[in-house]
C-alpha positions as CSV (number, residue, x, y, z in Angstrom):
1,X,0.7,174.5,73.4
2,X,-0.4,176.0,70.0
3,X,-3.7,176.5,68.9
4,X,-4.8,173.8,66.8
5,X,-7.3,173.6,63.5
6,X,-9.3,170.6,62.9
7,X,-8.3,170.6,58.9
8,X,-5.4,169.1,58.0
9,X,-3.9,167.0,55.3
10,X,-0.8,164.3,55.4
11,X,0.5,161.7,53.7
12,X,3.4,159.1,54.1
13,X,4.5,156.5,51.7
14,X,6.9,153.6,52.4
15,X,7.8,150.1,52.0
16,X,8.0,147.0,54.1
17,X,8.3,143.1,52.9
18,X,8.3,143.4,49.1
19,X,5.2,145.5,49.5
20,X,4.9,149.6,48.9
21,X,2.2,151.1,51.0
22,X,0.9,154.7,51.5
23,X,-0.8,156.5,54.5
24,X,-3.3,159.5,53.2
25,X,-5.4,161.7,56.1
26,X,-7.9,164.4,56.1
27,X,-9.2,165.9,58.7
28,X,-11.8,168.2,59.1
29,X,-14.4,170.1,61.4
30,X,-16.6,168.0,63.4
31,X,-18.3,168.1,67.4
32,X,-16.0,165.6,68.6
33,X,-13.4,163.1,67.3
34,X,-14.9,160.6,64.4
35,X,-12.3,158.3,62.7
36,X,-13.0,156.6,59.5
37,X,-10.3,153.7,58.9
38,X,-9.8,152.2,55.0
39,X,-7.9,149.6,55.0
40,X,-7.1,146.6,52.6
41,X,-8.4,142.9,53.5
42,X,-6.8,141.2,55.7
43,X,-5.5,144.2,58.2
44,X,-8.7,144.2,60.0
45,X,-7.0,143.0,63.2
46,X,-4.6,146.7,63.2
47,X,-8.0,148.9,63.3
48,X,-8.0,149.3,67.2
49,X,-4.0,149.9,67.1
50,X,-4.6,152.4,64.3
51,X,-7.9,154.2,66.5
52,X,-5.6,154.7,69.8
53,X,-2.5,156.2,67.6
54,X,-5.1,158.8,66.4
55,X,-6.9,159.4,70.1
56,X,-3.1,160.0,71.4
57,X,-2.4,162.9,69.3
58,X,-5.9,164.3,68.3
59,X,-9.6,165.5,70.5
60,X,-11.5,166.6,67.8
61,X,-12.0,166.5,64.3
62,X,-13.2,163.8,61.3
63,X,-10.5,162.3,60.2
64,X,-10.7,160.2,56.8
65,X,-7.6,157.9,57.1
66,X,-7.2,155.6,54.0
67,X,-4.0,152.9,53.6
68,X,-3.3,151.4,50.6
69,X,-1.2,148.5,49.5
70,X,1.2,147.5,46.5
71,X,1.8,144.0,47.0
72,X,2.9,143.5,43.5
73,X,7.0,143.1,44.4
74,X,7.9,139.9,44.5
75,X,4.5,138.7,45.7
76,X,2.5,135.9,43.9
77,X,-0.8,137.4,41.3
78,X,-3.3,135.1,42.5
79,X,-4.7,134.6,39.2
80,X,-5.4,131.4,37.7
81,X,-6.9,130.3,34.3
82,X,-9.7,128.1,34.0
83,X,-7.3,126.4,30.7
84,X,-10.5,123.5,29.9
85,X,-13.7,126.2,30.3
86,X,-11.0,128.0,28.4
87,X,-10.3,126.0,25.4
88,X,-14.0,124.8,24.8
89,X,-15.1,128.5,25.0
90,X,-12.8,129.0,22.0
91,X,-14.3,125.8,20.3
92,X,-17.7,127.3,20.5
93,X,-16.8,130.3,19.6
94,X,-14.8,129.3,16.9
95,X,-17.9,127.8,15.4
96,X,-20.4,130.7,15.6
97,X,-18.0,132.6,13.9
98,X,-17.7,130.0,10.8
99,X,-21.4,129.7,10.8
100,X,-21.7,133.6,10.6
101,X,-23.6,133.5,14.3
102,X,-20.6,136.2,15.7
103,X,-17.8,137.8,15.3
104,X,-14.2,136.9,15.9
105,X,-14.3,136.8,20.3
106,X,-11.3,139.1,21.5
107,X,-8.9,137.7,24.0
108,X,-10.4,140.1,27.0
109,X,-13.8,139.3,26.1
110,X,-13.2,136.2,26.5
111,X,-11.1,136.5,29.8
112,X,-14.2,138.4,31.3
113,X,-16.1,135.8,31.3
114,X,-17.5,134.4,34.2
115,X,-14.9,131.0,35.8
116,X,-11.9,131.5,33.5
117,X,-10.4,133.8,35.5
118,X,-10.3,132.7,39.3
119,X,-8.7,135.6,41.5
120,X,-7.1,134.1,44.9
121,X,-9.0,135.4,47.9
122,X,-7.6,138.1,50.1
123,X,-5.8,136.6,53.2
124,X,-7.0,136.9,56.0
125,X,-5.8,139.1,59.1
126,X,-3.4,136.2,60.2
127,X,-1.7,135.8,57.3
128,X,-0.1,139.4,56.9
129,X,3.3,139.5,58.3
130,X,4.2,140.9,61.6
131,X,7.0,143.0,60.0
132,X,4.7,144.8,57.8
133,X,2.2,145.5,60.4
134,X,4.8,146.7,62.5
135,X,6.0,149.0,59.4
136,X,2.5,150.1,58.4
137,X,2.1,151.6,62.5
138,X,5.5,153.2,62.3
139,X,4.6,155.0,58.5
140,X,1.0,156.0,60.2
141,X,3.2,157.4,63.4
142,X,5.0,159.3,61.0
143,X,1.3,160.3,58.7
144,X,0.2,161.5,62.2
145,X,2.9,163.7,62.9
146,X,2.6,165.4,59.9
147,X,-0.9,165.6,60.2
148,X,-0.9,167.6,63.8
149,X,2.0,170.0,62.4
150,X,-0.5,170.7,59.3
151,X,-3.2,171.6,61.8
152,X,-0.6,173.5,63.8
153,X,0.3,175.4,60.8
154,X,-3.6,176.1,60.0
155,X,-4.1,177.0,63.9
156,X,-1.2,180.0,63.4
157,X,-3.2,181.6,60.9
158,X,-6.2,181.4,62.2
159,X,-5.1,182.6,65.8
160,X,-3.8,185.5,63.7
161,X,-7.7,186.1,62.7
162,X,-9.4,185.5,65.9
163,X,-6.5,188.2,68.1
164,X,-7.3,190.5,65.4
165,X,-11.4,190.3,65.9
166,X,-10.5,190.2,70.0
167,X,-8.8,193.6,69.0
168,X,-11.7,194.8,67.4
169,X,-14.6,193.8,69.8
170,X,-12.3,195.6,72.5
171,X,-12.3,199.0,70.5
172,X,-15.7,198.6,69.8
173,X,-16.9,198.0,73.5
174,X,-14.2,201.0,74.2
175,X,-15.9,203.2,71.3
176,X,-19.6,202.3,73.3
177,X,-17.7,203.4,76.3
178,X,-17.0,206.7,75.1
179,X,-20.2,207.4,73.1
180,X,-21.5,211.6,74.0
181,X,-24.9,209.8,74.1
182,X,-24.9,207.8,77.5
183,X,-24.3,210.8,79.3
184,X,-27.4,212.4,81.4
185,X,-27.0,215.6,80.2
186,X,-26.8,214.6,76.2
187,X,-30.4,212.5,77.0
188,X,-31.5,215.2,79.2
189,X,-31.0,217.7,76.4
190,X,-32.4,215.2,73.9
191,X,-36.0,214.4,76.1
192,X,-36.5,218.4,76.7
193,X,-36.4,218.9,72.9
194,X,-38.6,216.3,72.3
195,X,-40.9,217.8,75.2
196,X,-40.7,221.1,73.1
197,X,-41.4,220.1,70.0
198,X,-44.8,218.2,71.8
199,X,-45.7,221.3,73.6
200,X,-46.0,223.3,70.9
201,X,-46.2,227.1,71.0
202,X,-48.7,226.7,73.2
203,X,-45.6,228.5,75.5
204,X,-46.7,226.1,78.6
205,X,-43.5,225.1,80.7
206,X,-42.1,221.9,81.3
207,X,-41.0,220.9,85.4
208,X,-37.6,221.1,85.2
209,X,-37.0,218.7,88.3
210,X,-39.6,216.7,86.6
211,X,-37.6,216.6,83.5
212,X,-34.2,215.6,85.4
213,X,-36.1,212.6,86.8
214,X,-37.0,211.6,83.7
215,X,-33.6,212.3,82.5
216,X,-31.9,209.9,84.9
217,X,-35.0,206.9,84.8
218,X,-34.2,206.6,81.1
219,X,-29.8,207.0,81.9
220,X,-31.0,204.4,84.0
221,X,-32.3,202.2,81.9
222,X,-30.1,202.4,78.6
223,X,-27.2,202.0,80.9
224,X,-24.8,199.3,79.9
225,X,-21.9,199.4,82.4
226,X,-22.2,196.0,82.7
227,X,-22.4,195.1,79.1
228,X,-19.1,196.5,78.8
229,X,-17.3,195.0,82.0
230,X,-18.5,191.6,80.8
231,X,-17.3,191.8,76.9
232,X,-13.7,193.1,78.5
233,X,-13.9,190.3,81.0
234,X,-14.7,187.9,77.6
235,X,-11.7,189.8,75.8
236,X,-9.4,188.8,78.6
237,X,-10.9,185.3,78.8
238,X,-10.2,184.3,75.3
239,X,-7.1,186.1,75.0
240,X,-5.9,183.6,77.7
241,X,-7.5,180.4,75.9
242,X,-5.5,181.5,72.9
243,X,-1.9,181.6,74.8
244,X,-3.0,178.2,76.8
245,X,-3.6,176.8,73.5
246,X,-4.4,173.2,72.8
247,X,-7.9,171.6,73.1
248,X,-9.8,175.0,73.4
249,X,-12.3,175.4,70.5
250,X,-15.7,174.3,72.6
251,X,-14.8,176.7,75.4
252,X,-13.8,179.7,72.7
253,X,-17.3,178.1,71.1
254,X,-19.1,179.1,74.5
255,X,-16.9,182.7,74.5
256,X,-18.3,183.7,71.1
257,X,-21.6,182.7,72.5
258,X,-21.2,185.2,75.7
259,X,-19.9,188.2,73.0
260,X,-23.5,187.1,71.2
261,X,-25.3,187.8,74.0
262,X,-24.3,190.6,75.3
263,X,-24.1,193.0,71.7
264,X,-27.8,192.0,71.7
265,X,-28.4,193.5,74.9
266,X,-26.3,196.9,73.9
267,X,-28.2,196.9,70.9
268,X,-31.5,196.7,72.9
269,X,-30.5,199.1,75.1
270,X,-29.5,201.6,72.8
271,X,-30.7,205.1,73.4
272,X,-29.1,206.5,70.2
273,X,-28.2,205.8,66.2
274,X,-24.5,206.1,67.3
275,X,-24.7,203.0,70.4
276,X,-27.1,201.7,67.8
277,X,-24.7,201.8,64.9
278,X,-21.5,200.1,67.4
279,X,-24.2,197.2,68.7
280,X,-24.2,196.4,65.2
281,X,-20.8,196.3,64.2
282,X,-19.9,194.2,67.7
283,X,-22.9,191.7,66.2
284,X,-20.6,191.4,62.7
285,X,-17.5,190.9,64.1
286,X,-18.7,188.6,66.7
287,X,-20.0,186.5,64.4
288,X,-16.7,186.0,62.4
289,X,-15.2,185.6,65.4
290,X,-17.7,182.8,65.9
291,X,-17.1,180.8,62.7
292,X,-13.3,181.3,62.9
293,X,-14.2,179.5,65.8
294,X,-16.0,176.5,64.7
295,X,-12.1,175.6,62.9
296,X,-10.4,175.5,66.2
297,X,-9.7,171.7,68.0
């Protein structure tokens, strides 16, 4: 399976018993899978068809879905004209204006007032015809498809990003790995010139075996061997997510998480600008990685 983004957009337009219809969705980041149905009056009864077509093909996202309906081919207006509250508006009116009380009424004004235009009510969920719910399902089959490749085609790109950052957390951790400044000797070296620089000119000598111990306590404590196994063993863990594919965006979520926690300890630990300087950079690029991630299904 591919990796998947949660945006997307799709559309599908068709017709179906004298009526033209059109399918829009938009989908977007979200915690889990929220669906928001708009539908004309009178499909009511297709909502819970429409909300299992989605759950088939999608696990996460907010998905707007919107259908809209022409029924104007062929199909009745549903608009009737009050002719008697009508006529004796026109009557009254007709006098106010020879009086001087108004001005000559305009055909719309008229129409707009309230009981001379009666619209038909919207018919309800039995009365719409099997054949066109059937249709409508088949067009939002069709919306649906087109949706998933458009998040398919946003989940190439961004699986493009997030190998690239995996690429460049592993160089970084590689970089740490290599630093001159986690060795004993380099903090040995560093610690007796700092001991010099305390003891003056005083010429008093500093324990040499004294100094070694010192030496290795601090080694031991800005050591972070296991800082660096663990963001390899991340590396390889969400290098494998991204081949599975699919539904993988909370557990990638908890990956970037893991990469968080552990550039904060190599930062912490840091015994020099340089380590200092990488921690840093791993934070940056973690966090990218991190929001690239928040797009992922």
């Amino acid at each position: 399976m591919s990796v998947m983004s949660m945006t997307g957009f799709a559309r599908y337009d068709g017709e179906s018993a004298g009526s033209a219809f059109g399918w829009e969705l938009r989908s977007v980041n979200g915690k889990g899978l929220e669906v928001r149905v708009r539908t004309p009056p009178g499909l009511d009864r297709l909502e819970a068809e429409i909300r299992r077509a989605v759950q088939v093909r999608l696990s996460r996202g907010h998905l707007n879905l919107t259908l809209t309906i022409d029924r104007g081919r062929g199909a009745a207006s549903g608009v009737t004209v009050d002719a008697g509250l009508l006529a004796e508006l026109v009557r009254i009116s007709a006098g106010l204006v020879r009086d001087g009380h108004a001005a000559l009424p305009t055909a719309d004004g008229l129409l707009s007032l309230r009981g001379v235009l009666d619209m038909a009510p919207a018919a309800d969920s039995e009365a719409v015809p099997d054949d066109l719910a059937r249709d409508l399902l088949a067009g939002l089959d069709v919306a649906l498809e087109r949706l998933v490749a458009s998040r398919s085609e946003e989940g190439r790109a961004l699986r493009a990003l997030l190998d690239d950052q995996l690429d460049r957390i592993a160089a970084l951790a590689a970089e740490a790995e290599n630093d001159p400044a986690r060795s004993i000797d380099v903090i040995r070296a560093r610690l007796q010139r700092q001991v010099a620089e305390l003891l003056g000119a005083a010429g008093s000598a500093f324990d040499e075996a004294r100094l070694h111990a010192e030496a290795a306590l601090l080694a031991a404590k800005a050591d972070i061997r296991e800082e660096l196994d663990r963001l390899s063993a991340h590396v390889a863990a969400c290098r494998e997510l991204l081949e599975q594919g699919g539904p993988i965006g909370r557990r990638l979520d908890f990956m970037a998480q893991e990469f968080n926690r552990e550039s904060n300890t190599l930062c912490s630990k840091s015994n020099a600008t340089s380590l200092t300087a990488i921690g840093v950079e791993l934070k940056v690029v973690v966090d990218q990685f991190r929001e690239q991630v928040q797009n992922i299904e």
